[in-house]
C-alpha positions as CSV (number, residue, x, y, z in Angstrom):
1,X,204.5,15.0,-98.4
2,X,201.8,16.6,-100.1
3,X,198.5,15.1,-98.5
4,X,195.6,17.4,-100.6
5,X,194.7,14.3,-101.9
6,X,193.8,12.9,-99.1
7,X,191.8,15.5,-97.2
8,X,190.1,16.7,-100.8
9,X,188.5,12.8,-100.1
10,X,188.0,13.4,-96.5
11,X,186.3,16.1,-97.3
12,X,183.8,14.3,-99.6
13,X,183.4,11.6,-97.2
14,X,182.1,14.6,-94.9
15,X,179.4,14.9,-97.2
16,X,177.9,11.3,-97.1
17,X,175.7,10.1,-94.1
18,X,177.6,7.2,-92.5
19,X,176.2,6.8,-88.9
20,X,176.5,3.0,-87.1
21,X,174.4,0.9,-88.8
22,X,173.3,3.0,-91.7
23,X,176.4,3.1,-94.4
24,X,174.0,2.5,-97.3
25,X,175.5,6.2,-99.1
26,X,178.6,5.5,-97.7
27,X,178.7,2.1,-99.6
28,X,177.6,3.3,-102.6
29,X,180.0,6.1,-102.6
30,X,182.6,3.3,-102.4
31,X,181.2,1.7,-105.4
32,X,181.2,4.6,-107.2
33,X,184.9,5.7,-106.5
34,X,185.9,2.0,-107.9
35,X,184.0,2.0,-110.8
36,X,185.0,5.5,-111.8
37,X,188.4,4.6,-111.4
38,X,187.9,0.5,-112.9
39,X,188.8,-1.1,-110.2
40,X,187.8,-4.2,-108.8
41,X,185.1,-3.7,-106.0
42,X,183.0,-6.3,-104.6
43,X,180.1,-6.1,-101.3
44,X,179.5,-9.2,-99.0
45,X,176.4,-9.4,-97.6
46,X,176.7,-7.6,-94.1
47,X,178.0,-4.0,-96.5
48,X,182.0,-4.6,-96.1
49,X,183.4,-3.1,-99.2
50,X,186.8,-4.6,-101.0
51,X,188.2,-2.2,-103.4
52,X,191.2,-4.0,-105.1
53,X,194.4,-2.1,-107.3
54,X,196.5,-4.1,-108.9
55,X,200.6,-3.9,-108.1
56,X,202.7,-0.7,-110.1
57,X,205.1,-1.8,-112.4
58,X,208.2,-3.9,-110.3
59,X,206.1,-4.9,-107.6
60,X,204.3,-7.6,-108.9
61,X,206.4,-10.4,-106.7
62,X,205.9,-8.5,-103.5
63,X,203.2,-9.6,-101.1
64,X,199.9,-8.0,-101.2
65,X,198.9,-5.5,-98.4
66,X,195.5,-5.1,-97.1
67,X,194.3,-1.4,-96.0
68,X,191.5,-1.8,-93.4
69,X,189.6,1.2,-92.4
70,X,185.6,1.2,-90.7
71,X,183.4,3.1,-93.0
72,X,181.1,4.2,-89.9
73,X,181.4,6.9,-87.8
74,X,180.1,8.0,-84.1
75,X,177.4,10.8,-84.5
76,X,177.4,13.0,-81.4
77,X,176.7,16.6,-81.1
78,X,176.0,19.4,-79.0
79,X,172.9,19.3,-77.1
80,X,170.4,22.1,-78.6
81,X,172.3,22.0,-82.2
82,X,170.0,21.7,-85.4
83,X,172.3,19.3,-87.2
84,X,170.2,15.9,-88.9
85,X,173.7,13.7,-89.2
86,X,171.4,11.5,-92.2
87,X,171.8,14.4,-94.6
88,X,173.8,17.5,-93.4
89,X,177.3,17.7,-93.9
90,X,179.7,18.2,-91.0
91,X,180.3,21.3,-90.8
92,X,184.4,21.9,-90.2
93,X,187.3,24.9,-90.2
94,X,190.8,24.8,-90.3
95,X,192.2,26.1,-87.1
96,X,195.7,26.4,-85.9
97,X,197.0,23.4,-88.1
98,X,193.9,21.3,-87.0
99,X,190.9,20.3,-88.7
100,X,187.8,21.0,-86.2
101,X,184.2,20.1,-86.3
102,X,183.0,22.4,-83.1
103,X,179.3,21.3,-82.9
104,X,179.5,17.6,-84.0
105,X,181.8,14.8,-84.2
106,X,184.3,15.1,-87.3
107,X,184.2,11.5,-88.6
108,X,187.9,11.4,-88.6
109,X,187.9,8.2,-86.9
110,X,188.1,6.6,-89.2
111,X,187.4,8.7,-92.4
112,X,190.7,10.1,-92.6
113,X,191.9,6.2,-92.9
114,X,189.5,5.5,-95.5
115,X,190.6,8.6,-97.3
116,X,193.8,7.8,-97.2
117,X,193.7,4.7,-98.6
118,X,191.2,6.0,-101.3
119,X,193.7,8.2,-102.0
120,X,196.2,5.8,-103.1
121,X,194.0,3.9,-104.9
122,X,193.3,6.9,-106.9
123,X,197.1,7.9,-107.7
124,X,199.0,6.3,-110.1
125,X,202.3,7.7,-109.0
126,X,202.1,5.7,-105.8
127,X,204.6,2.4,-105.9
128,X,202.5,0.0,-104.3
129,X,202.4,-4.2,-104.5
130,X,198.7,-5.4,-105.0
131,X,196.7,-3.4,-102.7
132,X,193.6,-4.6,-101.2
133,X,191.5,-2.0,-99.8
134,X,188.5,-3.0,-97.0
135,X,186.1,-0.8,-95.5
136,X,184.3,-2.4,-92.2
137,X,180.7,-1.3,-91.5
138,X,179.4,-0.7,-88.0
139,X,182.5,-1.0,-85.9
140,X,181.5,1.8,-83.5
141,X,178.5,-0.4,-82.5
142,X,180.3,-3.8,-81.5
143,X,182.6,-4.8,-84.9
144,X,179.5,-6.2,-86.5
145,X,181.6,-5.6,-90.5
146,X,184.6,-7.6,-89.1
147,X,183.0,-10.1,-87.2
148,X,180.7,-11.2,-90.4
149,X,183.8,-11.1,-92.6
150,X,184.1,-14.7,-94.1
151,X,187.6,-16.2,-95.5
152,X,188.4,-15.4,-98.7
153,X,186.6,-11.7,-98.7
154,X,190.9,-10.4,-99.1
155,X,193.6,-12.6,-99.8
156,X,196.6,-10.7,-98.4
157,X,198.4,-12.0,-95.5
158,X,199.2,-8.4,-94.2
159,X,196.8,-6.5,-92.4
160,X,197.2,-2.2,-92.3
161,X,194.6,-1.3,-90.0
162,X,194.5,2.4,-90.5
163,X,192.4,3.6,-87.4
164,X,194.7,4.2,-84.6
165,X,194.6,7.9,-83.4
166,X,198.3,8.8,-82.2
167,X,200.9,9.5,-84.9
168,X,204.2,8.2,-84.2
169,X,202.6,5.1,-82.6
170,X,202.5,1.9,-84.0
171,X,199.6,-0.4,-82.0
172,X,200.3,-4.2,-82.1
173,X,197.9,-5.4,-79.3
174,X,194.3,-3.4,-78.2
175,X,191.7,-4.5,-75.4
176,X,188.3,-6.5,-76.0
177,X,184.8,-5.5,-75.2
178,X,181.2,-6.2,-74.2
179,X,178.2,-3.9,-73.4
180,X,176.0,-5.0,-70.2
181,X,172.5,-3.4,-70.4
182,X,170.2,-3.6,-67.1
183,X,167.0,-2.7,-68.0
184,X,164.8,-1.4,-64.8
185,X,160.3,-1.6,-65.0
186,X,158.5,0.7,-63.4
187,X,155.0,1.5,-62.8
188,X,153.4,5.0,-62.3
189,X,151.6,6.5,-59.6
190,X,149.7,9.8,-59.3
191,X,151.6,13.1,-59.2
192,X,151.0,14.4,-55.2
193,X,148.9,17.7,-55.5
194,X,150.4,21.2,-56.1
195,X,153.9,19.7,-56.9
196,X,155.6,21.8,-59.0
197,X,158.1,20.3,-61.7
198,X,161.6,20.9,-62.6
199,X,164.0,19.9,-65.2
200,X,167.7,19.6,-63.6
201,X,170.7,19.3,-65.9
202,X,174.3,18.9,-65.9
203,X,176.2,20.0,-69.0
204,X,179.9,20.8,-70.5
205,X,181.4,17.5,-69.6
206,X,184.5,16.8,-72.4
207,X,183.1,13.3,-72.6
208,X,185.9,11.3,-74.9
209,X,186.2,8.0,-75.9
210,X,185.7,5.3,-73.1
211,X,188.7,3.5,-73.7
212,X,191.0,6.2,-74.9
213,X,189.9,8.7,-71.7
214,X,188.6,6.7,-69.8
215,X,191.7,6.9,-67.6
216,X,191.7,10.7,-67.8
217,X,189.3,11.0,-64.4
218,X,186.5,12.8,-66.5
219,X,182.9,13.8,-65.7
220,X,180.5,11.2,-66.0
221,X,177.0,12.9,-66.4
222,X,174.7,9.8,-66.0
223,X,176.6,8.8,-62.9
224,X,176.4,12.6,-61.2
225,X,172.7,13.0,-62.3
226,X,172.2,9.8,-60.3
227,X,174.2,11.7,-57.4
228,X,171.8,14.0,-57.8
229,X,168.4,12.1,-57.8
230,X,169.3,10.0,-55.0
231,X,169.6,13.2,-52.7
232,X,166.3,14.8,-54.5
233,X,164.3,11.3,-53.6
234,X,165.6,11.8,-50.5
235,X,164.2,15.6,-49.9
236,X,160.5,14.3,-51.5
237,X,161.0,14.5,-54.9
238,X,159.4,12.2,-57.2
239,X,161.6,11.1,-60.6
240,X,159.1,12.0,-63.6
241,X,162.1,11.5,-66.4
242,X,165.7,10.4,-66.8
243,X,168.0,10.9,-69.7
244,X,172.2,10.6,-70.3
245,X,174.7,10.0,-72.3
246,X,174.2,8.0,-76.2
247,X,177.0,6.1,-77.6
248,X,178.1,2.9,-75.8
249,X,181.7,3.6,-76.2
250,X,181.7,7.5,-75.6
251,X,181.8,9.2,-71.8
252,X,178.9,10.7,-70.7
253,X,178.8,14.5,-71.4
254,X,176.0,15.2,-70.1
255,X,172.2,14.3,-68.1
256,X,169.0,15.5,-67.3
257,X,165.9,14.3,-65.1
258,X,162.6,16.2,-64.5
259,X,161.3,16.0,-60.5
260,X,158.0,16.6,-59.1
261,X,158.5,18.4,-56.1
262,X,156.0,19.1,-53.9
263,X,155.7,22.9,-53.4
264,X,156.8,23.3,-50.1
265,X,160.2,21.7,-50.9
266,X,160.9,23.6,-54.2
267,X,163.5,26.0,-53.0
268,X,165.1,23.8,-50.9
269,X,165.7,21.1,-53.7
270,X,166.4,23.8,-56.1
271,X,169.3,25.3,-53.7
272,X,170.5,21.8,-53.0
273,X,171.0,21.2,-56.6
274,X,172.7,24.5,-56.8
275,X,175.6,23.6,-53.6
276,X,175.9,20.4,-55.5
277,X,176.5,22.2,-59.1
278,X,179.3,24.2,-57.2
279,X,181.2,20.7,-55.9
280,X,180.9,19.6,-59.3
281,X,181.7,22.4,-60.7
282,X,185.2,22.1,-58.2
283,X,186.0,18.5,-58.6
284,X,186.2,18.7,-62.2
285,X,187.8,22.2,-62.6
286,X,191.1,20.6,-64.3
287,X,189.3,18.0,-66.6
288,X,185.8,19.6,-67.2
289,X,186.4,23.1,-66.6
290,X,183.3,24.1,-69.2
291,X,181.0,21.8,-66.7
292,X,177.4,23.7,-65.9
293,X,174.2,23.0,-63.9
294,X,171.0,24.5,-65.1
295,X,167.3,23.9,-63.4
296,X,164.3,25.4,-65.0
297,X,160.2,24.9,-64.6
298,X,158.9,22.9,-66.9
299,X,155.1,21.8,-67.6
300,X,154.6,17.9,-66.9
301,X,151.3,16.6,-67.4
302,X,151.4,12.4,-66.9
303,X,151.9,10.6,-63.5
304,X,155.5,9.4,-62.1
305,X,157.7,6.6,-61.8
306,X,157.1,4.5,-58.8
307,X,159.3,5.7,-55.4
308,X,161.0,2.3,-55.3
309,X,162.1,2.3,-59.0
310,X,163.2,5.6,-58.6
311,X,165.2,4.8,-55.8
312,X,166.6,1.5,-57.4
313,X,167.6,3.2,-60.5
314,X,169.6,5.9,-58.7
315,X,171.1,4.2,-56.1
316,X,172.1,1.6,-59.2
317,X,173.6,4.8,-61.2
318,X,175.6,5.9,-58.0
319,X,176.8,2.4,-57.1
320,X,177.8,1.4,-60.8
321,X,181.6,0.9,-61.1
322,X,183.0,3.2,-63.6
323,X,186.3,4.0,-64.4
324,X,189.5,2.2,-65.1
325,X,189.5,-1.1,-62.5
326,X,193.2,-2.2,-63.3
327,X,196.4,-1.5,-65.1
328,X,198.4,-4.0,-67.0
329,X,201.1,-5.8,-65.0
330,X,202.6,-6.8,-68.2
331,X,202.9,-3.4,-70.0
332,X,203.7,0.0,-67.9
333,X,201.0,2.2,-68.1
334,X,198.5,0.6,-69.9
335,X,195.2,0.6,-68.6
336,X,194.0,-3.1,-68.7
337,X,190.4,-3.1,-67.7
338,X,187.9,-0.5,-67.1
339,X,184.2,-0.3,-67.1
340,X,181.8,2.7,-68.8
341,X,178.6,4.2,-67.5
342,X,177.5,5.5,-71.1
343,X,173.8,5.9,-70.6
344,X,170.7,6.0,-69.0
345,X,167.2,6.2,-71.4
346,X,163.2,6.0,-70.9
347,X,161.9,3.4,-73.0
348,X,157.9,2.3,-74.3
349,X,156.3,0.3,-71.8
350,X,157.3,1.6,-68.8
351,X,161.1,0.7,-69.3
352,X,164.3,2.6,-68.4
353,X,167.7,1.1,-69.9
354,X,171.3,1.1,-68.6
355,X,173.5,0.9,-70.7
356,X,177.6,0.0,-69.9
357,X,180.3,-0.9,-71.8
358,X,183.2,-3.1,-70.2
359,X,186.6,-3.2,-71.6
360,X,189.6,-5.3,-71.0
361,X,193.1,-6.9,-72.4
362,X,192.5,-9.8,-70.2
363,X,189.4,-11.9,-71.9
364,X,188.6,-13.6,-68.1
365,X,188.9,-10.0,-66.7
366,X,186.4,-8.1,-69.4
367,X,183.9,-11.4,-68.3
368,X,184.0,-10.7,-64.6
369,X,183.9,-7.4,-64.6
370,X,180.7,-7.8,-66.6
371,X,179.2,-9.9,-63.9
372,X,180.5,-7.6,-61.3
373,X,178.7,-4.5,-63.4
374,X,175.5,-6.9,-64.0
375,X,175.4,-7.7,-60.4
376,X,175.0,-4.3,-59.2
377,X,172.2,-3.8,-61.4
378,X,170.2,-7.5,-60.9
379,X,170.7,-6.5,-56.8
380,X,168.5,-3.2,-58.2
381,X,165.5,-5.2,-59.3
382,X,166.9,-4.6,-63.0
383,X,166.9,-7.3,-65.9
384,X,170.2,-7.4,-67.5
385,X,171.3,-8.8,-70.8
386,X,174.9,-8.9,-72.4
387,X,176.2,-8.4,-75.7
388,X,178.5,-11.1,-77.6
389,X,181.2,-9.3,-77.2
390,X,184.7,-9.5,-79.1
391,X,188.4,-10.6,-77.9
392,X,191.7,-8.6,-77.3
393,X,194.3,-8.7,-79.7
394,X,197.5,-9.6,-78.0
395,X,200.6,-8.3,-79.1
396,X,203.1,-9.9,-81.0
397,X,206.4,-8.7,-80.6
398,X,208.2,-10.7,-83.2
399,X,205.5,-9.4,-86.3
400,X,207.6,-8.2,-89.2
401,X,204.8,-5.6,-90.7
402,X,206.0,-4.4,-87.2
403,X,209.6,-4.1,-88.1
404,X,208.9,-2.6,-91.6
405,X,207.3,-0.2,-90.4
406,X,209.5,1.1,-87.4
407,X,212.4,0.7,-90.5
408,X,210.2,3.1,-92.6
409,X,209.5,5.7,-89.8
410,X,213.1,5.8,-88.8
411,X,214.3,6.3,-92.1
412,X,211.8,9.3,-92.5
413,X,212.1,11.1,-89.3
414,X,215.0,9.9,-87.9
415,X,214.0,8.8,-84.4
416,X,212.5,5.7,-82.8
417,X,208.4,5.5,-82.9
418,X,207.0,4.3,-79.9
419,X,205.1,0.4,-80.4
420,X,201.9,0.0,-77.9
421,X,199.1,-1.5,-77.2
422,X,196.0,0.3,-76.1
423,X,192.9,0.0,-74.3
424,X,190.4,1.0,-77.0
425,X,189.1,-1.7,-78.9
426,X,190.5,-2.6,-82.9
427,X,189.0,-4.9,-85.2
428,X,192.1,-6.7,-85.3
429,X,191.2,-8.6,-82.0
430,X,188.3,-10.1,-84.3
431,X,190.4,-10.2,-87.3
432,X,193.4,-12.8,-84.9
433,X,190.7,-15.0,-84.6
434,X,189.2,-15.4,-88.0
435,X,192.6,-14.8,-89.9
436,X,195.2,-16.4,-87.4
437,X,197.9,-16.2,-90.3
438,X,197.6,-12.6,-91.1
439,X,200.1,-10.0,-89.9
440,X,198.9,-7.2,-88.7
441,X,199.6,-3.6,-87.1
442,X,197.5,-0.3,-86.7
443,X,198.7,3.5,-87.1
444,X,197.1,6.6,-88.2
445,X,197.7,10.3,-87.9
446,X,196.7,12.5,-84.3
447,X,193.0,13.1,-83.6
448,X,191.7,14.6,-80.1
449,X,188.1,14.1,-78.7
450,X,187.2,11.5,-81.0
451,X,183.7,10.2,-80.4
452,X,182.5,14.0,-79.0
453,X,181.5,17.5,-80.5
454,X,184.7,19.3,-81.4
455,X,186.7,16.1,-82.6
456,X,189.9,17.1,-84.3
457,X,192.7,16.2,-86.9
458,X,196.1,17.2,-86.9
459,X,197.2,18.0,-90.4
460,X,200.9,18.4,-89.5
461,X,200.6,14.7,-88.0
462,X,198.3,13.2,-91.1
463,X,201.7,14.6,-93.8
464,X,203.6,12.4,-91.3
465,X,201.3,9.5,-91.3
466,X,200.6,9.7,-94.5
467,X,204.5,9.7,-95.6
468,X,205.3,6.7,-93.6
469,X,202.4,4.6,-95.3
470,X,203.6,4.9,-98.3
471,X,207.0,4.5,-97.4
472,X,205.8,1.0,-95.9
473,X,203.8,0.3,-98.9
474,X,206.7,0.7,-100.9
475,X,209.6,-1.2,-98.7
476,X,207.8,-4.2,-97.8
């Protein structure tokens, strides 16, 4: 299946800024591709786009098919890179069958789904019934597109959700979600005299996507910095500055903090930081092995944060469950609820803010664990606040978009696709509860280190993915 198509799209989508919360070039490059083509296109209020192509000759009495892709993408890149992601253009090669962005994120998740269904509505040798096209905004930030979605926006009563990451899988259930965000107030007090400041760092963590790896037992920088600091408070050190991690739903790659020291001290908390570099450095050797410590002088010219702040907050980044909690009883080897410590920022007005992002397939489950991750941090001193949220989507066994498509894959490849759920989060857990009669499953082709510099697309697995779309589109 020839799939130039679909990655000469991708590779315009490359082009236009898209970042959480600011799709506005995205949309209008949406528009655009409708118009050019006349095709129905219409914009609710919160910037989800419904592109609409009428059924090919035949098709007419089949049921219409919605293609669901988010429009957004995670912007993440290598610390030190000059890359603005609100006008550059990712910057990508072709390298052993996959498609790499090495510096940034790729925006294959989920631009390779958008292209693809941008790419059908653009051929006319496509046999497709009435096709229904819908681009979420902001998914990556907590599903704001889907959950302002209002009936009526598509009429279709089958859903395509086209942002799974695993060709030859077919999701039919995925975990929900909430962020809990303790936010810690300090005060400052005077810098001791003749300290002499340092800037510590931890580096060359994979980070990943924290519900797609967060079973793989990876390096979580803002939970080792916080290792760290709670052994440098307890040498003398003063904390002057904290920072780790971004995204809410991406694994910390990597941390920083700048310590007073006082002068006396300086080699000793520069050689501790060292011995604990090398047990880093040897507990990750199999899933980090590109991990790094650096410490280097730096000038620092205000006051500090309070000792029992600074204690607070690293005691509260040490103590702070991370990590998968449970696995599913129900389904073998599916992770049911885990928890992510994604970041740790200085904020105006003497603020430093937490942030976590809990995950479950078990609604009850995601909600305690929330308290359990909000307790830790109220015991701190810390004000916490949680998000909304948004539910699980639980399987359903009996769907026939289900059947069609294992039908189609079989008929293509000749072997048995493997139907799952998974722990990372879908709009279709939103979508169950505002379209309850809608039918719905998820695939897409392979990506790797989605939601982290060096993101990836297999192009073998996209022909594949691509192929059995269209098969679907055309059996159902």
């Amino acid at each position: 299946m020839n799939t130039d198509r679909v990655l000469s799209i991708f590779k315009e989508i490359t082009c236009v800024p898209r970042e959480s919360g600011h799709e506005e070039k995205i949309i209008e490059y949406l528009k655009k591709f409708a118009a050019d083509r006349k095709l129905e296109c219409k914009v609710d209020k919160a910037g989800n786009v419904l592109i609409v192509k009428e059924a090919t000759k035949g098709y007419e009495n089949r049921p219409a098919v919605v293609l669901q892709s988010h429009s957004d993408m995670v912007c993440e890149k290598l610390p030190g890179v000059d890359f603005d992601f609100s006008k550059d253009p990712i910057k990508y090669e072709i390298e052993d069958g996959w498609m790499i962005a090495k510096q940034t994120t790729l925006g294959a998740d989920c631009g390779i789904g958008m292209a693809s269904s941008l790419a059908i509505l653009d051929d006319p040798a496509v046999e497709h019934p009435k096709v229904e096209c819908l681009f979420t905004v902001s998914e990556e930030t907590g599903l704001d597109g889907a959950r302002a979605l209002k009936p009526g926006f598509f009429s279709a009563k089958t859903l395509l959700n086209l942002d799974d990451e695993d060709e030859g899988y077919f999701c039919v259930g995925c975990a929900g979600g909430m962020d809990t965000v303790g936010t810690f107030t300090y005060t400052l007090k005077k810098t001791l005299p003749g300290a002499v400041f340092t800037k510590f760092s931890i580096g060359g963590g994979q980070g990943g996507h924290s519900g797609d790896n967060i079973g793989d037992g990876r390096m979580n920088a803002v939970q080792q910095i916080g290792r760290f600091l709670n052994i440098a408070l307890s040498m003398g050190a003063d904390l002057c500055s904290i920072d780790g991690g971004n995204k809410r739903n991406a694994i910390a790659r990597d941390a920083s903090i700048v310590l007073a020291i006082p002068s006396r001290s300086e080699s000793k908390v520069v050689k501790a930081f060292n011995a604990f570099g090398q047990e880093l450095m040897d507990e990750f050797a199999v899933t980090d092995p590109d991990v790094f410590v650096d410490a280097e002088p730096v000038e620092w010219k205000k006051d500090v944060i309070d000792l029992r702040t600074a204690k607070a907050l690293a005691r509260t980044l040490v103590g702070m469950p991370h990590g998968v909690m449970a696995m599913s009883a129900d389904i073998e080897g599916l992770i049911e609820t885990s928890t992510n410590l994604a970041s740790v920022k200085m904020e105006p007005r003497h603020r430093i803010r937490v942030g976590t992002m809990q995950r479950s397939s078990v609604n009850s489950q995601r909600i305690f664990l929330s308290q359990r991750v909000a307790a830790v941090m109220e015991l701190a001193g810390a004000k916490v606040t949680h998000s909304d949220g948004y539910p699980g989507w639980k399987p359903n066994m009996d769907s026939h978009i289900k059947d069609v498509c294992v039908a189609a894959y079989k008929k293509l490849f000749k072997k048995e696709p493997v139907v799952r759920a998974i722990h990372a989060g879908l709009e279709c857990g939103l979508f169950t509860d505002k379209f309850p009669d809608v039918d719905m499953i998820a695939f897409g082709p392979t990506l790797r280190g989605v939601h982290a510099p060096g993101e990836k697309l297999d192009l073998a697995s996209l022909d594949r993915f691509y192929s059995v779309l269209l098969e679907v589109l055309k059996t159902i």
